[in-house]
C-alpha positions in Angstrom: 0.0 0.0 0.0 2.9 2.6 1.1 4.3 1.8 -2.9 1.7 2.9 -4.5 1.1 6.5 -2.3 4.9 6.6 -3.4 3.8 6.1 -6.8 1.0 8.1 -7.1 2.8 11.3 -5.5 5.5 11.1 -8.0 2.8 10.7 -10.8 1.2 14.0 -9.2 4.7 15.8 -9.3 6.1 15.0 -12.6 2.6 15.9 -14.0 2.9 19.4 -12.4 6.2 19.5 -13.5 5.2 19.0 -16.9 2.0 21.1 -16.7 4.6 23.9 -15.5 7.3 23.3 -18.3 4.6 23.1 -20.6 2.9 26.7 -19.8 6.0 28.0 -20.0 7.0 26.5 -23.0 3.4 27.9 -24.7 4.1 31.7 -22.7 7.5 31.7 -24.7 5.8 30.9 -28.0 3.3 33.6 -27.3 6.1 36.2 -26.7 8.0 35.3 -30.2 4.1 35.6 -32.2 3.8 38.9 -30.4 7.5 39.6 -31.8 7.0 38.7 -35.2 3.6 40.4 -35.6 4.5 43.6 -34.6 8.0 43.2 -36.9 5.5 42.6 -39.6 3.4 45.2 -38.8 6.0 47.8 -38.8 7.3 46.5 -41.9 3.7 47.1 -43.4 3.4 50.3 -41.6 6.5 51.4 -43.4 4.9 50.0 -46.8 2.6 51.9 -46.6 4.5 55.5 -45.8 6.5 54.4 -49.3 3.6 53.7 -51.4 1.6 57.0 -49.9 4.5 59.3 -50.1 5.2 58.1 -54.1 1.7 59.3 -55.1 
């Protein structure tokens, strides 16, 4: 019986380990979409000024 307490707390901790690895993982991937969108946007923003100014 004391096994498999031992055995389901470590189940509990490596899946909040994971869980928290994971979150992390997805908060990092957030950051670099927010990165790339707003270098796209000020590439279009820029676009924009060029083709505006020219006419």
């Amino acid at each position: 019986m004391e096994t498999a307490k031992q055995f389901t707390w470590r189940l509990l901790a490596a899946g909040v380990c994971l869980l928290t690895v994971s979150s992390a993982a997805h908060a990092d991937s957030l950051d670099q979409q927010r990165s790339r969108y707003a270098q796209i946007k000020q590439a279009w923003d820029n676009r924009q000024m060029d083709v505006g100014g020219r006419a």
